[in-house]
N, C-alpha and C positions, 0 to 999 in steps of 0.2 A: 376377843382373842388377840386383835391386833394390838389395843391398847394394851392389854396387858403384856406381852412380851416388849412394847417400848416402854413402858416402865418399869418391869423389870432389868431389862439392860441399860437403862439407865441410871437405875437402883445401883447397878456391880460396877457404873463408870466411877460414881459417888465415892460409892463405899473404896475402891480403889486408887484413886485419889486419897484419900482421908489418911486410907493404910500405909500406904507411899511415903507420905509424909510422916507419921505415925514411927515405922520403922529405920527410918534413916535418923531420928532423935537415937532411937533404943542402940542401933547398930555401932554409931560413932562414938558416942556418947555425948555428943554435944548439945546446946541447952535449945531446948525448945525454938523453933525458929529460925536456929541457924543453918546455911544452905551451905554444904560441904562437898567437892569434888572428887566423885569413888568414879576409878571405872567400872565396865559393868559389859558382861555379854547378854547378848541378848538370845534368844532361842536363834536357831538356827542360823547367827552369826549376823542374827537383826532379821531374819526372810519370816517371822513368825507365822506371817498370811502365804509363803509361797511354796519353798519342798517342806515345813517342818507341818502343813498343813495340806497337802494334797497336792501343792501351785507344780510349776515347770520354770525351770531356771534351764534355760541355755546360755551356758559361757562363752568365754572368748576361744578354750580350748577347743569345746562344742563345735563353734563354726568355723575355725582353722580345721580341724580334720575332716571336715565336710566340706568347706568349701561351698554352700547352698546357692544355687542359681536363682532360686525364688521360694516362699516363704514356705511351698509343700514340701521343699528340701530342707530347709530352716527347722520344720518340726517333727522330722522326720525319727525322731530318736526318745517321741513324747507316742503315749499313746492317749492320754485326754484330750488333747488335741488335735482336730481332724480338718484337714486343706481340702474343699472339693479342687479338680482336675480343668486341666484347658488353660488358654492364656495367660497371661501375666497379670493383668488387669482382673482378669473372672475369678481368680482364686479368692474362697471366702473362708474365713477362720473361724471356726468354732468349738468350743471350751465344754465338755461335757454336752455337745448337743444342741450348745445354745452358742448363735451370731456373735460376733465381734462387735456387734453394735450393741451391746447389753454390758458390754466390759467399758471402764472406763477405760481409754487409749491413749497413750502418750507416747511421743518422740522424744527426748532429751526434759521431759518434764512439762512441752507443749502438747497441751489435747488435742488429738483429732476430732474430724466430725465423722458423722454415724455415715454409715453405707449408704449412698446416695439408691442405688437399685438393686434389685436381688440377681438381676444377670450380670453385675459389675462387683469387680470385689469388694473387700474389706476396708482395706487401705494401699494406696501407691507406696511401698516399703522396698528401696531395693535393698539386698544383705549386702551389696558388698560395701556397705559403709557404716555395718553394725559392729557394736564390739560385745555385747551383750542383750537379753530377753529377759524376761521376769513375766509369768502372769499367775495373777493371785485369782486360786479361783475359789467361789463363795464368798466368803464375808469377809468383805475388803475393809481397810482401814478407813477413820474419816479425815485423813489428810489426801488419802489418794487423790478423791476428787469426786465432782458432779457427776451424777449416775452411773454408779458403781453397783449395777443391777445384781449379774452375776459375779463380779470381780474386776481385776484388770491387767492392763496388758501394759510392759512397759522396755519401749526401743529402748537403746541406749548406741549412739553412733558413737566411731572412733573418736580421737581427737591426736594431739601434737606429745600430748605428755604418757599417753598408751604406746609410741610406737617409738621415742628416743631412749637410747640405752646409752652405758659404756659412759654416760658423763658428758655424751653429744652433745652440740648445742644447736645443731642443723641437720635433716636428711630428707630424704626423700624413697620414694616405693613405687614401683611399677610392674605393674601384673600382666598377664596376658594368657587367656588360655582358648583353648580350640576343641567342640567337641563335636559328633557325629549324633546321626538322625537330629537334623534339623538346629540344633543347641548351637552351631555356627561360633562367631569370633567375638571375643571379649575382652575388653581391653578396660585398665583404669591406671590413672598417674596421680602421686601424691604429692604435696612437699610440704616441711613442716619445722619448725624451730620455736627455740626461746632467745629474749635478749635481755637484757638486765629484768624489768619485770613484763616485759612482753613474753609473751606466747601467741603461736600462727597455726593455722593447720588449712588446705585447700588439696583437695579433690576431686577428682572428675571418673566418671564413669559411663562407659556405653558395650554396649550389644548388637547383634544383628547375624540374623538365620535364617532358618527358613521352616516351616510347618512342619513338625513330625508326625511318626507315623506310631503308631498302638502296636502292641506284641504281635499282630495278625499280619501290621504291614499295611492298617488301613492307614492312609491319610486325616488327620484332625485339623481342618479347614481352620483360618483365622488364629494359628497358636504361634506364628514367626517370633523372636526375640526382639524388641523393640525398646528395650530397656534404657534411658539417658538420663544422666544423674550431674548434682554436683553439691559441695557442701564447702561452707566456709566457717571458720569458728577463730576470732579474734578476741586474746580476751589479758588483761593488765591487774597486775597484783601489787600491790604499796601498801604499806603500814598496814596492815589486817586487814585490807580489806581485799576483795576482786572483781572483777567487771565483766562478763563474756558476750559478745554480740555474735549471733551464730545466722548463718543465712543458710536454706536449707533448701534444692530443689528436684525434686523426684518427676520424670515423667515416661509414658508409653506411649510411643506412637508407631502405629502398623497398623493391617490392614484385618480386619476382625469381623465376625458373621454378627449380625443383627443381633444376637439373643447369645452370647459367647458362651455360655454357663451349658450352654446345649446344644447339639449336634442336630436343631430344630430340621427336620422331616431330608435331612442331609443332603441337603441343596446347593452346600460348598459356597455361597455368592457370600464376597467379603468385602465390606466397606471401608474408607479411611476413619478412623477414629484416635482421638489424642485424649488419654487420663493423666493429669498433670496434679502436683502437688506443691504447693509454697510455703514457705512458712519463714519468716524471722523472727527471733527473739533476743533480749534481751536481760542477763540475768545478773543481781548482785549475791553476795556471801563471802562471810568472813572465815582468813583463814589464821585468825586469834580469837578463836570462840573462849568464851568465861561457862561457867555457869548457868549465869542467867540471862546469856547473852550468843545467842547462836542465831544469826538473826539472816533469811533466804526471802530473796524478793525477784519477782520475774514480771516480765511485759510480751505480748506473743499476738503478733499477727498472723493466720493462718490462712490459705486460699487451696478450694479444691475444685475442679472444673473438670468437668466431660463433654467433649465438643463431636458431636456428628455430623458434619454435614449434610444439607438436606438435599440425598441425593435421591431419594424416593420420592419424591412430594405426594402427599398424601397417602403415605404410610407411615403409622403409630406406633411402629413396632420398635424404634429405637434411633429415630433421628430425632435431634433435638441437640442443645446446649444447657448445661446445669454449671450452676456453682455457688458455691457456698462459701461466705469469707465470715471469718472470725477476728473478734478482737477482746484478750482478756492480758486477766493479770491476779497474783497470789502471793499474798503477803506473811510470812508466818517468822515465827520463834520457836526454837525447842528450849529449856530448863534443864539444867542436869539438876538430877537429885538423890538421895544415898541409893536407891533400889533400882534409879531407871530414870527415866526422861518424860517430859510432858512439850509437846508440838500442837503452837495454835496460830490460829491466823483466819484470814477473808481469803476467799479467790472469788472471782466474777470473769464472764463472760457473756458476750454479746454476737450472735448469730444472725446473719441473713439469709437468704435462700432464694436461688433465682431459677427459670425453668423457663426454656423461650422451644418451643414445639414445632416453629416453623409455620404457625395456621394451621394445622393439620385438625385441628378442630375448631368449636366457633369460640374459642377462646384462647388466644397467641398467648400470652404473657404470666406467668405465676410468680406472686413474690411471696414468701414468708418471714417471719421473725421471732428470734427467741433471745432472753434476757432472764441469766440467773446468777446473783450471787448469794454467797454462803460464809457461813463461820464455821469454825472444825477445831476441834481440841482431841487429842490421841494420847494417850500415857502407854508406855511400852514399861514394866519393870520385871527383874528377877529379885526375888528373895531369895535368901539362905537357906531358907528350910524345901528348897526345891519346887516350888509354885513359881510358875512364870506367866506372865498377864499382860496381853495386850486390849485394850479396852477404848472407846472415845466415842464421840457424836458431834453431830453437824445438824446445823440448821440451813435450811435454801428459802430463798425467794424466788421463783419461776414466772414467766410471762409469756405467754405464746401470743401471737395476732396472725392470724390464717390470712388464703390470700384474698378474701372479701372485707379485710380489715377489723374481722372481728375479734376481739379481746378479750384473754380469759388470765386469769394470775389467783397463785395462792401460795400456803406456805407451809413448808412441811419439818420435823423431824427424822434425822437419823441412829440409830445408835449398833454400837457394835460389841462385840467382848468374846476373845479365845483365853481359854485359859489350859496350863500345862501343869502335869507333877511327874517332875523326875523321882520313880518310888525306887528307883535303884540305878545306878553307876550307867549311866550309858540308855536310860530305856526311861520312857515318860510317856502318859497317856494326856490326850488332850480334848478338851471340844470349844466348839466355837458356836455363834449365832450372829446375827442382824438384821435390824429392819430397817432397810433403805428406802427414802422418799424417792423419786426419781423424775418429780415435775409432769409437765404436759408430754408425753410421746408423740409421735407420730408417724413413724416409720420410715420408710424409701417416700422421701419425696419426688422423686422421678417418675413417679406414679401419675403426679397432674399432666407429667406431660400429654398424656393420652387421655384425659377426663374434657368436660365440656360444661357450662357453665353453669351447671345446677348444682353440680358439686357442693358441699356442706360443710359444717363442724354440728355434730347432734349439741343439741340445748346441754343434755345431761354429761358432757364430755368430764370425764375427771381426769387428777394425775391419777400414773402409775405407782407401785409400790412393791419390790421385791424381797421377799423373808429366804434367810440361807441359814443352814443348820448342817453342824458336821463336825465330825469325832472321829478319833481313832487312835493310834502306836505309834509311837517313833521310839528305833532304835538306834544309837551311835556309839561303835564302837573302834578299836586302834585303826582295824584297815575296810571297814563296810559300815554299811550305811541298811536300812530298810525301814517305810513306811506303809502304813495301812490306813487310807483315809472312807470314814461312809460319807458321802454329802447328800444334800437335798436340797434343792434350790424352785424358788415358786416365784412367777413374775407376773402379777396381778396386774389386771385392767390397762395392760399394754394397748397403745393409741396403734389402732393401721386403719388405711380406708377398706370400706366396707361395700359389697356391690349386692346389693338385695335383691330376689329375682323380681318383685316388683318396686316400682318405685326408684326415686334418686340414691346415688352410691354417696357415701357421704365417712366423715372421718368419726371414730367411735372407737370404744373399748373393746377387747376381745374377749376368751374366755382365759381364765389361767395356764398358763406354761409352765410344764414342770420339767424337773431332771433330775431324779435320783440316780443310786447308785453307789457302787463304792471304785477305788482305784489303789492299787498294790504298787509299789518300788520299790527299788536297789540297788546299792551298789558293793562294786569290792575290785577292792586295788591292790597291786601286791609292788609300788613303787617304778618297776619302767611298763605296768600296764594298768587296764581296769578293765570290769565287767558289769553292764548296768541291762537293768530294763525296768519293764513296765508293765501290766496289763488293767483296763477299765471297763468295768461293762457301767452303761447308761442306760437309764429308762426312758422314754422324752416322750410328753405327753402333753395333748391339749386339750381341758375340760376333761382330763380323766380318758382322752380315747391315745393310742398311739396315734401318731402323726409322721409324715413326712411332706419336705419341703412348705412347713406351716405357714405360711407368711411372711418368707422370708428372716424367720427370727430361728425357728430349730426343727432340726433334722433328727430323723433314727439313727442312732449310734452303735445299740447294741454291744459286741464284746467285741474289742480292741488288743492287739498287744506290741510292745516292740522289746529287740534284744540289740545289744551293742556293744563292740568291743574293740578297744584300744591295745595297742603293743607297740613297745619303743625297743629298739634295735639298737645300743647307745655306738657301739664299736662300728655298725655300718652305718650310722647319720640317719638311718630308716625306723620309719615309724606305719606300719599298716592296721588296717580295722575296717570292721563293715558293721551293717547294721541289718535288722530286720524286721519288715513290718507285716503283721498278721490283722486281719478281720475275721471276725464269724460271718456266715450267711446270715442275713436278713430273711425271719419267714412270715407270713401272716397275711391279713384279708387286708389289711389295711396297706399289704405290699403289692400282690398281685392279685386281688380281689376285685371288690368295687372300685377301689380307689386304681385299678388300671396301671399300678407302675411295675414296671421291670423288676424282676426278681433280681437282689443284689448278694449275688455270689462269694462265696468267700473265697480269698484271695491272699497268698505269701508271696512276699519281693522284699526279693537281698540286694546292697546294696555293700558295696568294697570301696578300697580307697588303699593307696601307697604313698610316704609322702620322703624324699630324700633330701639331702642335704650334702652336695658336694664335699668334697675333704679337701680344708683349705678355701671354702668359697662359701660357706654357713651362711655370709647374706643372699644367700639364691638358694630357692627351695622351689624344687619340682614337684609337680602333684598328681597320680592318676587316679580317678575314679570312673567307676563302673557302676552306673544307677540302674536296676532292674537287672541285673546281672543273667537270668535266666529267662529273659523276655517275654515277660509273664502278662497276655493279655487282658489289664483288670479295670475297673474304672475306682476312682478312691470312695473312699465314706465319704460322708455328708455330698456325693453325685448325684444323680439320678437320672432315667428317664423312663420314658412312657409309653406305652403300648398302645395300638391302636384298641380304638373301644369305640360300641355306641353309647353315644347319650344324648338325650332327648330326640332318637331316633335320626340321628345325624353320625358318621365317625368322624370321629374326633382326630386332630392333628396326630402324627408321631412325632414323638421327642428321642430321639438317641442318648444313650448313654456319652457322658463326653467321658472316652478312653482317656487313661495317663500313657505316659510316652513308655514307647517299647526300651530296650537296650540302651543307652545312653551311653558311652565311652567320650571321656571329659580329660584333655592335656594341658594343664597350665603350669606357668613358672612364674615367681615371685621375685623381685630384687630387691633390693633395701641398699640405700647407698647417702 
């Protein structure tokens, strides 16, 4: 089966290619061979893998009227994606169900690494240095990048040329807002210009609060603001071509409970802890593209570290130092040609992984490492007759060496293809597939920190391999929008360590992880406002059972929904809107049963926002919002905790639910000068 559907989708890359070419002779009418420049739209304005197939785009408008303090706010207006609740650092992102670590991840086009523990988040992301979001979920293209399981997810930070107007050629931006239960003060300064072919852009950003409290008024131990940022992006354009050297530094540091993701048997003791993030890059690309000449090159150093101090000694529960540095690079070309474009190229990357535990077992020290590059060729076309075709494949070469030094490498195929038919004015049915290699896994490696020297890799260790399939409707018309996406996503032979009740724990395959389901959108604007939402239900399952908190990779999702609405007031400078997020109850044996967890409740929180604009002082813009407006005691999806239970004739810890924050009332103003 698996063969066969990579040979047939690579049967449809073929065959589409061949067509490509094929039809831009017939179209132009030019002779055989010759390469001619049409332009060309592409589905959903080029997003083929993102709203015009299930994905989530947050814009730049998106996060000006939100204003997101952190990324639960950031998605707050999506319902396929679900932020569990608590600190800055603990929040983890998941896309129908499935972790952030299954999504390929980028910042400005630099990969992140995978979630270092399942009590620490995602990624160090703070919003106020985003200008845009994208995540493509199912079956991603093969330019996005290496392990592109479920899809992926892509920052996009501001820069110098997003924030000058009027023909400036210098300004700067400084923010500041203040808000209530615990969200405390926030401040950030910009400055940014062009000079004949330079462009600047430098930012800084910080936070500082104090614990909030849940709808009840309970305190949630370890959630203070700790947020410190900064970003540079230097970059020089001459004769066609351009240069950007961006320096990029994200970190958390405050005072956090052992196991932050959970309110562990609520004991309130909070330790120092700093989640940092590094990253420079360097990137070329031309801005006199030809034809057959579009030519995008990058180099990317990245660093992610988690430092504990070991202030327990001899306890495994969460001191230690981890970090992970990276160093890659991605070379590609796109081709214009009469129907659409063809993008190829190499990216590689080169990972470390380090884990120092303190001695807290009879083994201090872990290192790991991983090495994969790849080739990827994608064709994006529309024809005439209303078929539109994204289609490509990639080859990897992967290497893992575990921390006993032992060496495993192999090499895989990928291949992809959505295809669309507009059969009337505004309305097109679409379906998609792919089968992604996805090398050696291995899961949270902050897991060694607490293992002890027997620890393993099984002989039969394999790579992973993820299949996405998905279909559905889009409709576009003068002032609304609406899609209907089914998906189904399967992540086979996923690497996590494994604890056997007899015997060494050691690192191995799992059972398959699924996520069906389908997800419904829309929108409708009527010019100074809009009305959009969402609703998804998911299935998530492992080996065929339901599942929760499976190994740090997917959680119950169940039925989801949000609603959102914008209004501009053009004569008073004001612009107001709120949003709203719904959950279904979570019910079943595998919630409050055997498996011991908390009944998770279903749960609605509205969420408001004003935003003005002095008269006569337009570069200042006020902002209030009100998060939970109705201070609604709930804990978010993909949370959980656990009830006391026997097992093995012992009770068992309790796990709290980690509460999201009660009432939020949020006052900031913006300056531009």
């Amino acid at each position: 089966m698996k063969n066969g559907m990579i040979f047939a989708l690579a049967g449809v890359s073929t065959l589409a290619l061949a067509t490509a070419l094929s039809a831009q002779d017939l179209a132009t009418g030019a002779a055989p061979g010759t390469v001619v420049l049409s332009p060309i739209t592409l589905i959903a304005n080029g997003q083929e893998n993102v709203e015009a197939t299930g994905g989530v785009s947050v814009s730049a408008e998106d996060i000006e009227a939100m204003q997101p303090a952190d990324v639960s706010e950031l998605f707050a207006r999506d319902s396929a994606i679900s932020v569990s609740g608590g600190a800055g650092p603990s929040k983890r992102i998941h896309v129908f169900g499935l972790e952030q670590s299954a999504l390929a991840v980028t910042v400005d086009g630099v990969p992140q690494g995978p979630t270092s523990w399942h009590h620490t988040g995602s990624n160090v992301v703070d919003p106020a240095f985003l200008k845009a979001v994208t995540v493509e979920a199912g079956a991603a293209a093969a330019d996005t990048g290496f392990g592109a399981a479920a899809g992926a997810v892509r920052y996009e930070t501001v820069g110098a040329k997003d924030l000058l107007t009027d023909g400036r050629t210098q300004g700067g931006r400084v923010g500041l807002s203040y808000g209530t239960n615990g969200r405390g003060l926030s401040a950030s300064l910009a400055g940014y210009g062009v000079y004949g072919g330079f462009d600047w852009f430098a930012m800084v950003h910080g936070t500082d609060g104090k614990n909030y409290e849940n709808g009840d008024g309970y305190e949630i131990a370890g959630t203070e603001p700790g947020a410190r940022g900064a970003l540079v992006k230097l970059g020089y354009e001459a004769e066609g071509h351009r240069i950007e050297l961006a320096v990029d530094h994200t970190e958390d540091d405050g005072d956090r409970t052992t196991k932050m993701n959970m309110d562990l048997n609520a004991d309130k003791l909070v330790y120092p802890l700093t989640v940092t993030r590094n990253s420079v890059s360097l990137k070329y690309s031309s801005t006199a593209p030809t034809d057959a000449w579009d030519p995008e090159a990058m180099l990317y150093v990245t660093e992610n570290k988690y430092d504990r101090p070991d202030y327990v000694p001899g306890d495994i529960n969460g001191d230690m130092k981890l970090k992970n540095r990276t160093i890659g690079g991605k070379i590609q070309n796109t081709y214009t040609m009469g129907p659409g474009n063809i993008t190829s190229g190499i990216d590689w990357a080169y990972n470390d992984y380090d884990v120092d535990n303190y001695g807290d077992t009879d083994r201090r020290y872990w290192t790991m490492e991983t090495m994969q590059i790849g080739a990827f060729v994608q064709g994006r076309f529309e024809f005439e007759n209303g078929i539109d075709l994204s289609t490509g494949a990639r080859v990897d070469h992967h290497r893992f060496t575990d921390w006993n030094g032992d060496r495993v490498s192999d090499t895989g195929a990928s291949v992809n293809g959505a295809l669309s038919y507009e059969f009337a004015e505004g309305y097109e049915v679409f379906a998609g597939a792919s089968h992604t290699w996805l090398g050696y896994r291995f899961g949270e490696y902050a897991l060694l920190h607490a293992r002890s020297s027997d620890l393993y890799t099984a002989s039969d260790f394999e790579p992973s391999t993820a299949r996405n399939i998905k279909l559905g409707l889009n409709a576009n018309q003068d002032n609304w929008t609406g899609n209907l996406t089914f998906f189904d996503t399967r992540l086979k032979n996923m690497g996590e360590f494994i604890f056997p009740d007899e015997g060494s724990p050691y690192l191995g395959n799992v059972d398959e992880y699924r996520s069906k389901g389908f997800t419904l959108q829309g929108t409708y604007s009527w010019g100074s406002g809009r009305v959009g939402g969402s609703f998804t239900k998911a299935d998530v399952t492992q080996g065929g059972e339901d599942v929760i908190a499976a190994g740090g990779v997917a959680v119950p999702v169940g039925k989801t929904a949000t609603l959102f609405v914008d209004q501009e007031f053009a004569q008073y400078n004001l612009k107001v809107g709120g949003s709203v997020e719904w959950a279904d109850k979570l019910k079943g044996d595998y919630v409050n049963g055997e498996g011991g967890f908390y009944d998770q409740s279903s749960y609605t929180v509205v969420n408001v926002y004003g935003e003005w604009r002095p008269q006569n002082y337009e570069n200042i813009v006020v902002h209030l919002g009100i998060d939970n407006l109705f201070d609604r005691n709930y804990y978010e999806r993909s949370s959980y905790g656990e009830r006391d239970v026997f097992r093995n004739g012992a009770l068992a810890r309790d796990i709290n639910p980690l509460y999201a924050p009660g009432r939020t009332v949020t006052l900031g103003v913006k300056m531009d000068f």
